[in-house]
C-alpha positions in Angstrom: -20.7 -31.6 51.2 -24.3 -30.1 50.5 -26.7 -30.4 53.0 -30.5 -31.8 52.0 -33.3 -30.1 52.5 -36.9 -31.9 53.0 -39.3 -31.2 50.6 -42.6 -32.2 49.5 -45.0 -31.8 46.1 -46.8 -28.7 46.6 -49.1 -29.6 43.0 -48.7 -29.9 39.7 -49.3 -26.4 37.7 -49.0 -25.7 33.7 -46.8 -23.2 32.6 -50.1 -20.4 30.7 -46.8 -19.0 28.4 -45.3 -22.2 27.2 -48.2 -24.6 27.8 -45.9 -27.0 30.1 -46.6 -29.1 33.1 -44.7 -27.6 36.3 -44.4 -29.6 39.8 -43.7 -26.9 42.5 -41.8 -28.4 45.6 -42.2 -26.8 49.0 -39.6 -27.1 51.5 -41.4 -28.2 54.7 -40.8 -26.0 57.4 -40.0 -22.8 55.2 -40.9 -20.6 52.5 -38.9 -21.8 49.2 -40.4 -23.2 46.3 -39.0 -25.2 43.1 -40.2 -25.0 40.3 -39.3 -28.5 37.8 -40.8 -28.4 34.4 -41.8 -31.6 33.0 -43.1 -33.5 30.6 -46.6 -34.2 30.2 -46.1 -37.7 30.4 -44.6 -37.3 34.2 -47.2 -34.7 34.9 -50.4 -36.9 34.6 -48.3 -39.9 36.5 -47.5 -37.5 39.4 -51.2 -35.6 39.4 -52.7 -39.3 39.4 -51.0 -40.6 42.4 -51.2 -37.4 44.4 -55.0 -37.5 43.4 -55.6 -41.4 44.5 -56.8 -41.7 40.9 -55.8 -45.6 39.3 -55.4 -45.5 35.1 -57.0 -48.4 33.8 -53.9 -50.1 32.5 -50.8 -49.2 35.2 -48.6 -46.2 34.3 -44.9 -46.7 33.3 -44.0 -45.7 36.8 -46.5 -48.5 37.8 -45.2 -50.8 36.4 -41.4 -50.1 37.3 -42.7 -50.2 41.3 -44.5 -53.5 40.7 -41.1 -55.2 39.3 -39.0 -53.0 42.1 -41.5 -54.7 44.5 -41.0 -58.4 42.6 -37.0 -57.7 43.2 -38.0 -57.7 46.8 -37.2 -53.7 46.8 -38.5 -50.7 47.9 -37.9 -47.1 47.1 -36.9 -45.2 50.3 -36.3 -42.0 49.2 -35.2 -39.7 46.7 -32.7 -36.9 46.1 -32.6 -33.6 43.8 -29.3 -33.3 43.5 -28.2 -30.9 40.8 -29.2 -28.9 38.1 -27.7 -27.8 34.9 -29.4 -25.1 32.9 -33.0 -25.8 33.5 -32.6 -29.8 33.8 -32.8 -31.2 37.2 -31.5 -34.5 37.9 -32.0 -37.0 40.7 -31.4 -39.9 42.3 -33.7 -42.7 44.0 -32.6 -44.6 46.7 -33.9 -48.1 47.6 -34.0 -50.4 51.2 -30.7 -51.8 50.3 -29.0 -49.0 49.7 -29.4 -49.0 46.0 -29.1 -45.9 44.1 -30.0 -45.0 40.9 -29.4 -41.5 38.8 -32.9 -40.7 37.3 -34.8 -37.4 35.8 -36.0 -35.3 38.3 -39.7 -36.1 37.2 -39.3 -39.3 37.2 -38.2 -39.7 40.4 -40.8 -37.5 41.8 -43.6 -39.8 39.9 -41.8 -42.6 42.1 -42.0 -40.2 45.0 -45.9 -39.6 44.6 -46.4 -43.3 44.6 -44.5 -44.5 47.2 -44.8 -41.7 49.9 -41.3 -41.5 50.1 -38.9 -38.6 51.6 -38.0 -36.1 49.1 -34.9 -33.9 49.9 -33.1 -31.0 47.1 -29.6 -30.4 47.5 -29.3 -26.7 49.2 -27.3 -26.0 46.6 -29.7 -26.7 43.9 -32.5 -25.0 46.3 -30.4 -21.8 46.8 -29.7 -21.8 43.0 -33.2 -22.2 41.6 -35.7 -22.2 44.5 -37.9 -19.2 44.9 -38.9 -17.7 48.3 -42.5 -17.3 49.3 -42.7 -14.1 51.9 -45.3 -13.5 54.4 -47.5 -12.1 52.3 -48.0 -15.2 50.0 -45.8 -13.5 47.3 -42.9 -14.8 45.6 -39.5 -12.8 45.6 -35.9 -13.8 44.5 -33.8 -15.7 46.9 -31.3 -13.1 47.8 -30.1 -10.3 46.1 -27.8 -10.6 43.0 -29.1 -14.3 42.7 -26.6 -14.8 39.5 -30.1 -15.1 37.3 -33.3 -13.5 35.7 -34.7 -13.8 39.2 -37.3 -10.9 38.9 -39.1 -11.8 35.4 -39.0 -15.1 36.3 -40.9 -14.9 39.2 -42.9 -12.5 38.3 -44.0 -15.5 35.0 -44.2 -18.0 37.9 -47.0 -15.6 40.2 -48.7 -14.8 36.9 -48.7 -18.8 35.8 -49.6 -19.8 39.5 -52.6 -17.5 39.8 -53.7 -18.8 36.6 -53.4 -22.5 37.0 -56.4 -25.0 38.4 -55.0 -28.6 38.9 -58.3 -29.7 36.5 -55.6 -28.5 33.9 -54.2 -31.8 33.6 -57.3 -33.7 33.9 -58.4 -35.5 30.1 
């Protein structure tokens, strides 16, 4: 069985090449990084809440706390638990020991709201995460990392030292 790894939303970037929203996960306590593309949708829900900032009509991620809450709920954590290409996919857990399969962004947006523990798979975090050294640069996890590893984080430094989180203000 994997072990989970404790994690935490570093920010919300956008991708300069492709124009797409990005959340960048930390792992607390060490130097990896994942990078979850998303939609623009799930970016402006997770920016918001990490921000403090309330829409003037509730977000769809609102809205599905306020009837969790209703239910007599509450979301307790969630999981990133695989990933398949480039598609992550969670899980969120609730007080009764409810869980539910979800999109990884999703899940975060829930995640943002709520204050609740995020964890990654090690698995999925050895497979996609990058390592931030000493020097604040980003390197492939390990040798022979069975992927692109060096062009794609040498796109993610360019992208990062490029990106303002005013990006996804409108």
């Amino acid at each position: 069985m994997s072990t989970d790894v404790r994690m935490e939303i570093a920010g919300v970037r956008m991708d300069v090449p492709t124009g797409q929203p990005v959340v960048v996960l930390r792992e607390v306590g060490g130097p990896r990084r994942l990078p979850i593309w998303v939609g623009t949708n799930e970016a402006t829900s997770i920016v918001f809440a990490l921000q403090g900032i309330e829409p003037p009509r509730p977000l769809t991620h609102d809205l599905l706390l306020s009837v969790v809450a209703e239910l007599g709920r509450s979301v307790t954590g969630v999981v990133v638990h695989t990933v398949e290409d480039t598609v992550f996919h969670a899980a969120i857990s609730f007080d009764d020991a409810t869980v539910v399969d979800a999109r990884a962004s999703d899940a975060l947006a829930l995640a943002a709201r709520t204050a609740c523990p995020i964890r990654c798979a090690a698995a999925v975090l050895d497979e996609a995460g990058l390592v931030l050294s000493a020097d604040g640069e980003l390197r492939e996890q390990a040798p022979g990392t069975p992927r692109e590893a060096e062009a794609q984080v040498r796109e993610f430094r360019d992208f990062l030292d490029q990106v303002d989180p005013e990006d996804f203000q409108s």
